[in-house]
N, C-alpha and C positions, 0 to 999 in steps of 0.2 A: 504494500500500500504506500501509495506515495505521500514522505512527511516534511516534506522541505519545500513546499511551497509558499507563498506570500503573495497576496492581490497585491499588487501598485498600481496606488488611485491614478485616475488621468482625467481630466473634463473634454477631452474628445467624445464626438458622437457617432466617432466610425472605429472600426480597428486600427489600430495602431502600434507599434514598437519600438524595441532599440534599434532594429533591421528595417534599414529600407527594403529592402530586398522581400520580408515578410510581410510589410505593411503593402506592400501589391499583389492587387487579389491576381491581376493577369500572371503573373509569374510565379501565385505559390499556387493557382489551381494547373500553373504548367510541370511543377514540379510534382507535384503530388499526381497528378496524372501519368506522366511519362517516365515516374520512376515504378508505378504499382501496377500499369495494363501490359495485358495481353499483347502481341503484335498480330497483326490480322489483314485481311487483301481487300479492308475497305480503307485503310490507311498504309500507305507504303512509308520505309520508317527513314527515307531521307527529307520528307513531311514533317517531321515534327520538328525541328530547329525554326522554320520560316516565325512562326509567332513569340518564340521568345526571344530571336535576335532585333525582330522588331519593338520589342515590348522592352527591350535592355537599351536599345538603342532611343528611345523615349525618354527612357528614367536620361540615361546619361546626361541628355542634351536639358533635360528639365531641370538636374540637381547641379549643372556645372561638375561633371566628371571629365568631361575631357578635357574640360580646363587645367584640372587639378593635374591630373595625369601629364600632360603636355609641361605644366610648370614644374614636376617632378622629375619627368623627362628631360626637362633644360639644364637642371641645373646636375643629372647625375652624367650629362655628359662634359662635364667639365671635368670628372678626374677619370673620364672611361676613353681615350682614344678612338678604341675600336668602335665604339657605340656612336662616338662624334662624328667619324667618318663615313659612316655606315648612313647617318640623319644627315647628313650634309649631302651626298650622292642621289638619296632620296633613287633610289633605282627601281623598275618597276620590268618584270621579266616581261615582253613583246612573243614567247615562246608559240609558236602555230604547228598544228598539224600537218604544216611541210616540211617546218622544220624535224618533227621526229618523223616524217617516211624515210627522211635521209638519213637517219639512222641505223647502221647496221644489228641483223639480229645480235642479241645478247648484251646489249645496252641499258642503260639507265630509259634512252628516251626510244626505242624500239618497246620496253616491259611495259611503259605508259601509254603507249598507243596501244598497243593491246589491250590494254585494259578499258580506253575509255571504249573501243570500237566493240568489245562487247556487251559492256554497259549501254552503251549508243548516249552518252551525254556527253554536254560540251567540255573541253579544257577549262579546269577552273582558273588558270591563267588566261583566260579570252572574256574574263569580264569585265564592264567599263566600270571602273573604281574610279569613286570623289572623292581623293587624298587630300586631304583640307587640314588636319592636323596629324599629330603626332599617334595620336591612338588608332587614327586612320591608317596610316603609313603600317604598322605594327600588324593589324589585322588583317591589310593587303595584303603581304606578305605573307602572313602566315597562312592565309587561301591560297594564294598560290605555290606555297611549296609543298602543302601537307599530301597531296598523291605521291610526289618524287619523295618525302620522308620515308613512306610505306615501305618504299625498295629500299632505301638506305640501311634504314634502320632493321630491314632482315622480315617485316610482318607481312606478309600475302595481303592482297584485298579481299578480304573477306571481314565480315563484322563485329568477332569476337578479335581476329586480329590486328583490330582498329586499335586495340587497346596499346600496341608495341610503339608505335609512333606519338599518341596519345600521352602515354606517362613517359616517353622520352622528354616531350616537352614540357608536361608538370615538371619535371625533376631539372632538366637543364635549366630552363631561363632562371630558375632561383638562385644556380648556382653563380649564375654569369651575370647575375642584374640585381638593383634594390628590388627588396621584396614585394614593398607598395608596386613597383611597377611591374614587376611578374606576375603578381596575386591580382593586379587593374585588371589586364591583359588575361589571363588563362582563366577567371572564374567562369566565365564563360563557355571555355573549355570544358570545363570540369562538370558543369550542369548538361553541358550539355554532348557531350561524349563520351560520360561513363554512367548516364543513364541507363543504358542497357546489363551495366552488372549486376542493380537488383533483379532484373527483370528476369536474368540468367536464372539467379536461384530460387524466385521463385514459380518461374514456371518454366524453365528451361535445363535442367539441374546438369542435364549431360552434355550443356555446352559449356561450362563453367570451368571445368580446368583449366580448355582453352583460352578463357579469360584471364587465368590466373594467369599462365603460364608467360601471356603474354605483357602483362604489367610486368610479372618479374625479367624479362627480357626489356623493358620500354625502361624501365626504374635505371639497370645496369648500364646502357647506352647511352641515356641523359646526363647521369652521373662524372660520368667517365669520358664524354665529348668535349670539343669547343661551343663556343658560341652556338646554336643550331640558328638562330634568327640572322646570323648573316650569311647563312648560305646561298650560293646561287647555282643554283641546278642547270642553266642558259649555258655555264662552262663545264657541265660535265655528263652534256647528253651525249655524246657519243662513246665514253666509256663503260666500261662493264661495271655492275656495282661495286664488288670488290678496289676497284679502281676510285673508284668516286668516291668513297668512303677514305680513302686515304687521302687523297688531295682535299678534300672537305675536312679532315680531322673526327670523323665517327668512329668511335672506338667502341672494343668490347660487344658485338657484335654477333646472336647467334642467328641464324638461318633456321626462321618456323619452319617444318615440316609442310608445304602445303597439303599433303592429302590430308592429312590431320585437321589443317585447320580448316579444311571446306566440312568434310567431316563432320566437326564440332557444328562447321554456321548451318549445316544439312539440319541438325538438333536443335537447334536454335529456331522457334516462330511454328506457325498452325498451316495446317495440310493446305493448298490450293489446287483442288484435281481439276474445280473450274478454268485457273489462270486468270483468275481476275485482276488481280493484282497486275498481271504483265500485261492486258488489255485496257487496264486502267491508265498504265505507264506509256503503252502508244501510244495511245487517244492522245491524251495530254501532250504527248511529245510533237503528235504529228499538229496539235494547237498551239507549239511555239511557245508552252508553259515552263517558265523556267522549271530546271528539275527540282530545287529546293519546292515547286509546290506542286508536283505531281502526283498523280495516285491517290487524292483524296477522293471517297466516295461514302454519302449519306448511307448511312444504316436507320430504317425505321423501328419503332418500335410500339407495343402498346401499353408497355408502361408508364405506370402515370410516375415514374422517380425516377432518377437514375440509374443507371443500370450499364453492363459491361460485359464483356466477356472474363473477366480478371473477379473472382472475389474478392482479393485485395481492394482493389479501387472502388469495389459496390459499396464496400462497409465503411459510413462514413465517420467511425472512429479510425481506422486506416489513412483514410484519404486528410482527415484532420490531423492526425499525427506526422505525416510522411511532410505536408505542407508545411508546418509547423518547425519539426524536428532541423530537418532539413537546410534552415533558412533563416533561422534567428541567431541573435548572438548569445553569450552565456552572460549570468549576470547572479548577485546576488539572491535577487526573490525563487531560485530554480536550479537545483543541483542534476546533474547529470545521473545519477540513480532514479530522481523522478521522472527522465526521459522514459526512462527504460519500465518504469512503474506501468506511465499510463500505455508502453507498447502491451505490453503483456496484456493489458485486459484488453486490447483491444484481436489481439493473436487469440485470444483464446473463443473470442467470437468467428472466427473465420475458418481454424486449424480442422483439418478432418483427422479428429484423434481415435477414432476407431484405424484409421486407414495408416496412422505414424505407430500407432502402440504395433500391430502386423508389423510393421517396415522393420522395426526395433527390433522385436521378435526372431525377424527371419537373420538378420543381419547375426545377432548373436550368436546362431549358430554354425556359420562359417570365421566367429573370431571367438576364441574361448575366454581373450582376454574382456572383453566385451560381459560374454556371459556372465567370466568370474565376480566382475564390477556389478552385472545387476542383480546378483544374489544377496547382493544387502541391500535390494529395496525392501525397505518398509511396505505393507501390505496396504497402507492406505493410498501411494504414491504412484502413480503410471509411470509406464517406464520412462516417458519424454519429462515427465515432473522430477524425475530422479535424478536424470543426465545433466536436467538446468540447476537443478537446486545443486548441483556436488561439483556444475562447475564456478557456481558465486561462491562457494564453500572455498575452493583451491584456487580461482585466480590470484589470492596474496602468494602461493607457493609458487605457482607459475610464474608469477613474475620477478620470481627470487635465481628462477631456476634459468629462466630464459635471457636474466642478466638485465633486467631493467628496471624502474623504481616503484616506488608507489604513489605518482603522481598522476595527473589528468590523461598525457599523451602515450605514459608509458604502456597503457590499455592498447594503442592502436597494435603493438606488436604482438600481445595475447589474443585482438580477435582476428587477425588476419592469421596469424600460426594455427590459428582453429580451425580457418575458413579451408585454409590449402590440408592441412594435415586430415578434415572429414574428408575432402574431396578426394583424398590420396586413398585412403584407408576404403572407406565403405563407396556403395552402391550410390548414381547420383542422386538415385529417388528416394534414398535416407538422407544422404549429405545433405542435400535440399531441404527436406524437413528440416533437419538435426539446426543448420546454419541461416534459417530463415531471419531469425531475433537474432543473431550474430551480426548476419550482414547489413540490415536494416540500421542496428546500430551502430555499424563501424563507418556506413558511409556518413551517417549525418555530423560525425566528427571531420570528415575528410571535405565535407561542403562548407562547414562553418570555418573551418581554418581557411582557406582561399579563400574565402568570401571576409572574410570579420579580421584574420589573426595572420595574415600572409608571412610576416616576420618565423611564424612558427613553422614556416610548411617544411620546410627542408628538413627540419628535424622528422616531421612527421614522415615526410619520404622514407628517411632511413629507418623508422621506428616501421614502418611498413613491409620494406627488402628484408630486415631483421626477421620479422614475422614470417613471411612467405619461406625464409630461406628454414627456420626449424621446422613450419608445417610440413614442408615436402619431405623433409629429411627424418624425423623421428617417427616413433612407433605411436600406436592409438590415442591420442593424448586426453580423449574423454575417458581414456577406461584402467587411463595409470593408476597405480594403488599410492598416490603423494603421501600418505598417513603413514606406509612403509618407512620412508627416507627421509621421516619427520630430522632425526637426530645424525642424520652421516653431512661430513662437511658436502661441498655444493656438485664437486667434480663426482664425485662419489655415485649422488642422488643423481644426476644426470644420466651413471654409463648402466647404474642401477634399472632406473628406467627407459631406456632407450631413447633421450634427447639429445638430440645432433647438432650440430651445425649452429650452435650459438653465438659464437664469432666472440670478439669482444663487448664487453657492457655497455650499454648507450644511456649514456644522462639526459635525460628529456627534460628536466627539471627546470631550466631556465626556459625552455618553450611554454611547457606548462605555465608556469607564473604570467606568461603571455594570452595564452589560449585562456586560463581561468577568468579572465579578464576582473578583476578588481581593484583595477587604480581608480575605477571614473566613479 
């Protein structure tokens, strides 16, 4: 039950917050929507960005954000060279579709003609951009490289692989820029590109490793690169990637699998035997609709409420939490355990627990360690009530074990080690259950840092990679026996349990004191 709450009066007549971002209804019924539906062939999902870029591009210009930005921008390129030269040149790639036929197979600009011709959309370099300020210039660019990123950076086109090029860029520009300007610039990003990883788990569960696999790929390359925003791909279409990645300075670099990852995006999204969805997407094409708003098609209905194909998004404790959570900042009247209060009542309206106590069931008996762990539930407890309650019970151990503190941020590496280690271990249509309220709550950490607490994100990166790199690598981590290894020093209780790959300790501490936000 949640006890940390506190009204704070307001004489508003409308909703309001500490979050602009939350105080708009147009942008938290976009969140809360297109983090909790279904995908489906009456909406095609390069559709859904058109309303929030125009609904972000409103606030901006209404709050004087690109002001601030541009005067941030001014004055951080006065000790950044490369950044100075880069705004001074103001360069804007002219790249055409004749230009890459003259491209030899096995190229950078040969892999991108391929792609758009079977996609049949245009060059996102062949749009007329109004570069009028600095946040303008930033966002240009960034359209126009993010296809050639995909090849760089090692991620196929396909949509769970979106994510390699995606968290290259969360993680680079913080490394290479002030945060304010990275965190201006990507939040963006981040609403609206990694939308699709709740959406993973909770109705696509067996696309999700590929998810995973490819943040921890995007994480490594960002980290480990130059600059990624002064790239220019105009000098290095005619080489192979391998090649362009070295003159570019892209490091660290694995190569997805692509049968794997078409694979995964096969698993990803609801059957179309009609092709609606692709007949939607010609029609539109062949009416010169840009492709960001193609493929919309009305779905009737005769309910008198709302209604979806997603139970998540029906239940509107769901949809009021995801909006919510999501989107505001942190503040004293609201502790981060009461996030997680009001999810749960809101999960336990929507869970089909006859369908997860089976999933549990069957899963335990192809892992004994599993079974061993649920032989101390209590008789009053379901299995899935047993799994959550024993993991709020050992998150303090886990985070002793996995080398991180007992602060706000150092969570992000206990639930993301959770997220990859279910997905490694069990079935995705346990994992999915099992990491539902995991996931829910690891992203609304990872939206309010870019959005509210930019200064912190970099921490939160590596509290991230930290995460991902034990889940994949250790044994069951819901069904370790911690009460065992109460008393052995740490190395010990580690090789005891089978935790791996914990690297060195990470101090989130000074992020945290940022992220908790209590100075104001």
């Amino acid at each position: 039950m949640a006890t940390g709450l506190h009204a704070v009066p307001t004489g508003s007549s409308v909703l309001v917050s500490s979050s602009a971002y939350l105080e708009n209804p147009v942008i938290r019924d976009w969140v809360a929507t297109h983090t909790l539906r279904r995908d489906g062939p009456d909406r095609v999902t390069y559709s859904d960005n058109y309303a929030l870029n125009r609904e972000l591009a409103r606030m901006r210009e209404r709050m004087g954000l690109n002001t601030a930005f541009d005067q941030r921008v001014e004055s951080a390129r006065k000790a950044d060279p490369k950044l100075d030269r880069w705004l001074a040149e103001r360069f804007i790639s002219r790249i055409t579709a004749d230009d890459l036929r003259r491209c030899a197979a096995g190229t950078v600009g040969a892999e991108y003609l391929d792609y758009i011709t079977r996609l049949n959309i245009e060059l996102n370099v062949g749009f007329n951009f109004d570069v009028k300020t600095h946040h303008d210039f930033f966002a240009m660019r960034h359209s126009q490289n993010h296809d050639f990123d995909h090849i760089v950076t090692g991620g196929p086109f396909t949509l769970p692989t979106e994510m390699v090029p995606v968290w290259a860029m969360l993680a680079n520009y913080f490394v290479h820029l002030d945060p304010e300007i990275a965190g201006a610039h990507h939040m963006r990003t981040m609403l609206a590109s990694t939308r699709f990883m709740p959406r993973a788990v909770l109705h696509y569960p067996a696309s999700f490793p590929m998810f995973l696999e490819s943040m921890a790929h995007g994480i490594s390359v960002g980290l480990a690169s130059g600059p990624m925003y002064l790239y220019r791909y105009d000098d290095v279409l005619d080489l192979a990637p391998g090649q362009a990645r070295r003159r570019l300075g892209v490091r660290e670099v694995v190569e997805v699998d692509r049968a794997l990852a078409e694979a995964a995006a096969a698993a990803y999204g609801e059957p179309d035997p009609a092709q609606r969805a692709q007949r939607a997407w010609a029609e539109d094409t062949a009416k010169r609709i840009p492709y960001n708003r193609r493929g919309v098609r009305p779905v009737a209905t005769d309910s008198s409420v709302l209604v979806s194909s997603s139970k998540y998004l029906n239940n509107v404790r769901m949809r009021h939490w995801a909006g919510t959570q999501f989107l505001r900042r942190n503040g004293p009247d609201r502790r981060l355990d009461d996030d997680m209060a009001e999810l749960d009542v809101a999960l336990a309206e929507v869970r089909d627990h006859e369908r997860i106590e089976a999933l549990i069931e069957t899963e335990a008996r192809a892992h004994p360690a599993l079974a061993a762990c649920l032989a101390g539930r209590p008789a009053a407890q379901s299995r899935l009530q047993f799994i959550e309650a024993r993991q709020r019970a050992h998150a303090a151990v886990q985070r002793r074990l996995f080398g991180v503190g007992d602060d706000s941020l150092a969570g992000v590496a206990v639930d993301w080690a959770l997220l990859a280690n279910n997905f490694r271990h069990l079935r995705p249509e346990t994992a999915g259950e099992l990491s539902v309220r995991t996931m829910l709550g690891a992203m609304r950490i990872l939206y309010r840092t870019i959005m509210h607490y930019p200064a912190a994100w970099l921490t939160v990166v590596k509290a991230l990679q930290k995460g991902l790199g034990i889940g994949q690598a250790s044994d069951l981590l819901i069904a370790m026996p911690y009460e065992a290894v109460a008393d052995l020093p740490r190395d010990q209780a580690r090789e005891r349990l089978g935790i791996r790959d914990t690297g060195p300790d990470l101090d989130t501490a000074p992020a945290s004191r940022i992220f908790d936000d209590r100075n104001r």
